[in-house]
Residue frames relative to the residue before (quaternion, step in Angstrom):
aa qw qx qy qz dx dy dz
X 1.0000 0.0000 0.0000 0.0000 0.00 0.00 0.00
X 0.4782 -0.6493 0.5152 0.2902 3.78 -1.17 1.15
X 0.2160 -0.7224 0.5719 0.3231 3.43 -0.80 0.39
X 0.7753 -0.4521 0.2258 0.3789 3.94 -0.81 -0.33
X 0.3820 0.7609 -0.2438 0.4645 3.14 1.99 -0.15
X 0.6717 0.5756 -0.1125 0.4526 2.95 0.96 -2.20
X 0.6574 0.4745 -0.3647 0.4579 3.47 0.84 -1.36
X 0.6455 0.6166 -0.3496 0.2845 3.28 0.17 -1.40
X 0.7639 0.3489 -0.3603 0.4060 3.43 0.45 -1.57
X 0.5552 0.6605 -0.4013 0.3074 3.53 1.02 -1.40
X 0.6933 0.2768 -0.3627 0.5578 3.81 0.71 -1.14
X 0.6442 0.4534 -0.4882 0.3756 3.92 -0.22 -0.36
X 0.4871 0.3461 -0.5310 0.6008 4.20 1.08 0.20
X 0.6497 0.5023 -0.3540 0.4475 4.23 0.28 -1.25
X 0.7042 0.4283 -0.3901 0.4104 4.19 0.39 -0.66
X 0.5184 0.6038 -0.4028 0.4521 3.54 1.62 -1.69
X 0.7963 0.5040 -0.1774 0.2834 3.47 -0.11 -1.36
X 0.6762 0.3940 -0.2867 0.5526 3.35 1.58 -0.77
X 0.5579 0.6023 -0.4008 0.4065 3.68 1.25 -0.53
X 0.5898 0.6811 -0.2812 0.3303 3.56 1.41 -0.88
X 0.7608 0.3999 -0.1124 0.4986 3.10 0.81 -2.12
X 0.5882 0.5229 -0.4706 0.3988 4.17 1.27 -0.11
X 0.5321 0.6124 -0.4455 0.3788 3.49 1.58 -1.30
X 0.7449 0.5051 -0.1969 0.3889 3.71 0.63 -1.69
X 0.6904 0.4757 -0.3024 0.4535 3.22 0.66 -0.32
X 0.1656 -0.8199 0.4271 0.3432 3.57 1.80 -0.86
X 0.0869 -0.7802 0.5802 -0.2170 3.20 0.24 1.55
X 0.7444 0.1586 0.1569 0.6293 2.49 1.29 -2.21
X 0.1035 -0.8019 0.5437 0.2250 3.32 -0.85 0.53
X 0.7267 0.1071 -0.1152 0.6687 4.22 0.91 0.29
X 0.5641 -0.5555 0.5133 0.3311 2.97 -1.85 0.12
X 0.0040 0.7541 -0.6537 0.0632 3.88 -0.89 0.72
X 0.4737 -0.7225 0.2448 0.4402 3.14 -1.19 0.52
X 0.3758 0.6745 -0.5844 0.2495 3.91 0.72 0.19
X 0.6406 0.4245 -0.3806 0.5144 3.50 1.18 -0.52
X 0.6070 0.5097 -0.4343 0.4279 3.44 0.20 -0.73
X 0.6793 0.3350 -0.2763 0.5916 4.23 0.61 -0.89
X 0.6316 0.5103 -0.3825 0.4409 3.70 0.68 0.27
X 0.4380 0.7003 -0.3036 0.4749 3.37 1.94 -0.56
X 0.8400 0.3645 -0.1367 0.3780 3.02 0.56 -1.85
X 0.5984 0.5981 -0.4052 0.3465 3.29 1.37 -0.74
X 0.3891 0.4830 -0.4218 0.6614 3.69 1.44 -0.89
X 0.8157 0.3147 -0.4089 0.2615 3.82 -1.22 -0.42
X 0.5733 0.3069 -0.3141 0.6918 3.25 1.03 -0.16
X 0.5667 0.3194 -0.5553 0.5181 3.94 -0.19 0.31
X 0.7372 0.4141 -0.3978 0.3560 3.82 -0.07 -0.65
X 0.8498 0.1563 -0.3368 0.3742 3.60 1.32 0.72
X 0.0965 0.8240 -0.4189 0.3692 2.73 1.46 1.18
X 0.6373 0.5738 -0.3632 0.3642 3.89 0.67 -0.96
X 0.7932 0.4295 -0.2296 0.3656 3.08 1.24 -0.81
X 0.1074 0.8210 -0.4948 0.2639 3.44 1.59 1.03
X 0.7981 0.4204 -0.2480 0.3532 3.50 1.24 -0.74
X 0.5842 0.5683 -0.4754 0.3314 3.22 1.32 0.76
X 0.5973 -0.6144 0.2887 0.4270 3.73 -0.10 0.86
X 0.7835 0.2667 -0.1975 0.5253 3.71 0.68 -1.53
X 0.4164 0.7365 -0.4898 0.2105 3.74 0.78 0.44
X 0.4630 -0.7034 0.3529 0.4077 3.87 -0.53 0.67
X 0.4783 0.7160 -0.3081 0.4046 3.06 1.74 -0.58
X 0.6112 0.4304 -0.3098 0.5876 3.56 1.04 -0.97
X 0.6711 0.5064 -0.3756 0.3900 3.90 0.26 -1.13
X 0.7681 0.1568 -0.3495 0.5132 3.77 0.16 -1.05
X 0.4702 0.6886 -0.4842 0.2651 4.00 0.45 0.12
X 0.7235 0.5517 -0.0780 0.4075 2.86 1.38 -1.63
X 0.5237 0.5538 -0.1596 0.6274 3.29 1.49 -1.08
X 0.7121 0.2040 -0.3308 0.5847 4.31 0.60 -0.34
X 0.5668 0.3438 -0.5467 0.5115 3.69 0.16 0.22
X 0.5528 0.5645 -0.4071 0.4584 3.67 0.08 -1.16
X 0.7790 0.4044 -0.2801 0.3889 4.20 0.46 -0.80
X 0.6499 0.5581 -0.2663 0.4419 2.93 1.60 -1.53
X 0.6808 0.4924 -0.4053 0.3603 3.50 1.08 -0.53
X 0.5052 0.7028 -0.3668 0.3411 3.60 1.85 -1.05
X 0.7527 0.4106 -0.2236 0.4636 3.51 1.08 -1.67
X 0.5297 0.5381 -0.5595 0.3419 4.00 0.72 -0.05
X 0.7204 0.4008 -0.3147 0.4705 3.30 0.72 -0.85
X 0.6590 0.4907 -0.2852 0.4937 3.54 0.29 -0.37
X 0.6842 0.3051 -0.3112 0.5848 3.74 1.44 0.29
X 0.3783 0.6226 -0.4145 0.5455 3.29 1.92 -0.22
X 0.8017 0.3229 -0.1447 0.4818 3.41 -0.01 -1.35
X 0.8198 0.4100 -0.1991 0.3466 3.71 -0.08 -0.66
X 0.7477 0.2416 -0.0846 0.6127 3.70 1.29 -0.95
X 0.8220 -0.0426 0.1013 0.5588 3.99 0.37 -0.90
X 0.0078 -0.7300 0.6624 0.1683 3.67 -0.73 0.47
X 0.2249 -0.7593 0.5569 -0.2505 2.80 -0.31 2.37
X 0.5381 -0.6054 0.5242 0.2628 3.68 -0.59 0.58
X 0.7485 0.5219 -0.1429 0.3835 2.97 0.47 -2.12
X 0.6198 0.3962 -0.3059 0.6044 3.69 1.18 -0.59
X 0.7529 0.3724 -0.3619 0.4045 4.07 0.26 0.17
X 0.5086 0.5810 -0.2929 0.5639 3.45 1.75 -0.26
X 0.7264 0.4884 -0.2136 0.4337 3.57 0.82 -1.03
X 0.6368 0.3658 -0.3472 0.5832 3.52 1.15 -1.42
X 0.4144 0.7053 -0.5008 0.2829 4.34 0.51 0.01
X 0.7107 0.3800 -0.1196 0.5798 2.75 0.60 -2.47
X 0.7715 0.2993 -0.4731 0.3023 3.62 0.00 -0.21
X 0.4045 0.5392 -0.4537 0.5829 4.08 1.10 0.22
X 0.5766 0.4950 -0.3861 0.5229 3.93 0.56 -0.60
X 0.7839 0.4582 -0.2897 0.3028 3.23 -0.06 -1.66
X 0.6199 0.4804 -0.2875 0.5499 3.77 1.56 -1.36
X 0.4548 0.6296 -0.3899 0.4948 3.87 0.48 -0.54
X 0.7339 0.5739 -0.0864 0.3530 3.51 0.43 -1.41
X 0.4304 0.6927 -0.2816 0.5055 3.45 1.40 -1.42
X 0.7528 0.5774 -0.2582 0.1819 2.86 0.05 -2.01
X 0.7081 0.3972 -0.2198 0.5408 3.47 1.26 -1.46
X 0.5314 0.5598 -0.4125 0.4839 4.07 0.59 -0.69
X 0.4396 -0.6622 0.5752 -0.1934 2.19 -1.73 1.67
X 0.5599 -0.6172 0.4016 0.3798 3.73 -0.80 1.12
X 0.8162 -0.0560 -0.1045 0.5655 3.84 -0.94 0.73
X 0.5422 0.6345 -0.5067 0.2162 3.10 0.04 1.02
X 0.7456 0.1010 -0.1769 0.6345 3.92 -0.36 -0.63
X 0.6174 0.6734 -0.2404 0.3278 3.81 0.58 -0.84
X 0.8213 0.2776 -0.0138 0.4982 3.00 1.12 -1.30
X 0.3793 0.5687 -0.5318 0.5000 3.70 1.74 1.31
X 0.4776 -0.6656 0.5176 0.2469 3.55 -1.31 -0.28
X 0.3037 0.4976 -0.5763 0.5727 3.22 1.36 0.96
X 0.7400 0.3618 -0.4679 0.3203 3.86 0.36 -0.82
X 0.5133 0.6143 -0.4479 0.3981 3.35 1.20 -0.76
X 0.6031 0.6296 -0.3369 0.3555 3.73 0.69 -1.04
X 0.6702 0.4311 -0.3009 0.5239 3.80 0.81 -1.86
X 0.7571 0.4242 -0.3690 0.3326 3.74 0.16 -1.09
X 0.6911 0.4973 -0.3106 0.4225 3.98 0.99 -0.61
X 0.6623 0.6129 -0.2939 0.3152 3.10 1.29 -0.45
X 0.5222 0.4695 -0.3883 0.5968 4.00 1.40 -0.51
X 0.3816 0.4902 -0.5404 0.5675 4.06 0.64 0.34
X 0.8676 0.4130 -0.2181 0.1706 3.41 -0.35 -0.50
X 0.5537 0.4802 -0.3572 0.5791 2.63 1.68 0.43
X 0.5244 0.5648 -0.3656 0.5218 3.62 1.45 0.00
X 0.7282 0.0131 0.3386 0.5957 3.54 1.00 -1.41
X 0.3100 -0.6062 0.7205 0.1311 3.60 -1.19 1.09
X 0.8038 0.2782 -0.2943 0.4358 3.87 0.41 0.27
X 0.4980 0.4818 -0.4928 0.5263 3.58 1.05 0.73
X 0.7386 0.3019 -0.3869 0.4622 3.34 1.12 -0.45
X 0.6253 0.4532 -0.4826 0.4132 3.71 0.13 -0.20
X 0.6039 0.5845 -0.3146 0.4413 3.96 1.22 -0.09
X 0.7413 0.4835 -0.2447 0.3961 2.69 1.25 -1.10
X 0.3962 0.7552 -0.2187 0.4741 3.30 2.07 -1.14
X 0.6994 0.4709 -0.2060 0.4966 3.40 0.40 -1.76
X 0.5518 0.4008 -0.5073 0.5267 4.25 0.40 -0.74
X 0.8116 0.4810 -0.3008 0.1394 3.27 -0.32 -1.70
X 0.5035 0.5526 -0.3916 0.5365 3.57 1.98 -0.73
X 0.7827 0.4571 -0.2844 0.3123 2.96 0.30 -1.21
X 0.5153 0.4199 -0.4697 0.5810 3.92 1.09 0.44
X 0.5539 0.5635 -0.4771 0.3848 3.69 0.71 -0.46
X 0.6493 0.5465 -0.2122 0.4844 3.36 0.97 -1.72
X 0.7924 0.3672 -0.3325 0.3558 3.57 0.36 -0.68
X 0.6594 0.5625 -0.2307 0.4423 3.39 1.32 -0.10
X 0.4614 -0.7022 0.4083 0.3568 3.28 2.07 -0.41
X 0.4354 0.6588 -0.2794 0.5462 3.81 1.29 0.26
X 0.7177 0.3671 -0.4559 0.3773 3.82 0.77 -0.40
X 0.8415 -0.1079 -0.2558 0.4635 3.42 -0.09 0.45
């Protein structure tokens, strides 16, 4: 088993390589900081898969920001806008932790369909948070032997 090290370097060879072929292609034409917060978002996708292991820190500080994000919908529900969209959202995320609970090491987490759902709400922020973010999460597949 990779430990979180492993991931890291593996995606920081997978970001180098993708940072190359976007420069050459002129995707990009310099470094700025949308890339640079696209960096991290990929480095923190490339240990993200392991959300399904119970004692993983990944699961602890993951669990602990959803667990807020759900604290502050309602507290912006109640206090600033009773919005819908903020009681629907803090739901699906109270679902989503609920869920955890049953999921199993390498398992739904650790396919590239999951890598797919989680990179994909990036893309409406940025085409390059998600293809960073995409690139960590293979690259934890890859290092675990799981991407294809």
């Amino acid at each position: 088993m990779s430990g979180y090290r492993t991931h890291f370097v593996i995606y920081g060879a997978s970001a180098l390589g993708l940072t190359y072929l976007l420069f050459r292609t002129g995707y990009i034409s310099g470094v700025n900081p949308e890339l640079v917060l696209a960096f991290i978002l990929g480095l923190l996708y490339s240990i993200l898969p392991d959300i399904d292991t119970p004692a993983s820190k990944t699961r602890e500080y993951v669990s602990k920001l959803l667990l807020a994000s759900v604290m502050l919908c309602l507290l912006s529900y109640t206090f600033v806008e009773p919005n819908l969209k903020l009681l629907y959202l803090s739901f699906a995320i109270a679902v989503f932790l609920y869920l955890l609970w049953f999921t199993k090491h390498r398992g739904i987490f650790h396919t590239i369909y999951a890598g797919l759902f989680l990179s994909l709400p990036l893309y409406l922020i940025s085409p390059i948070y998600a293809l960073y973010a995409f690139t960590g999460f293979a690259s934890h597949l890859l290092a675990d032997g799981k991407l294809f």
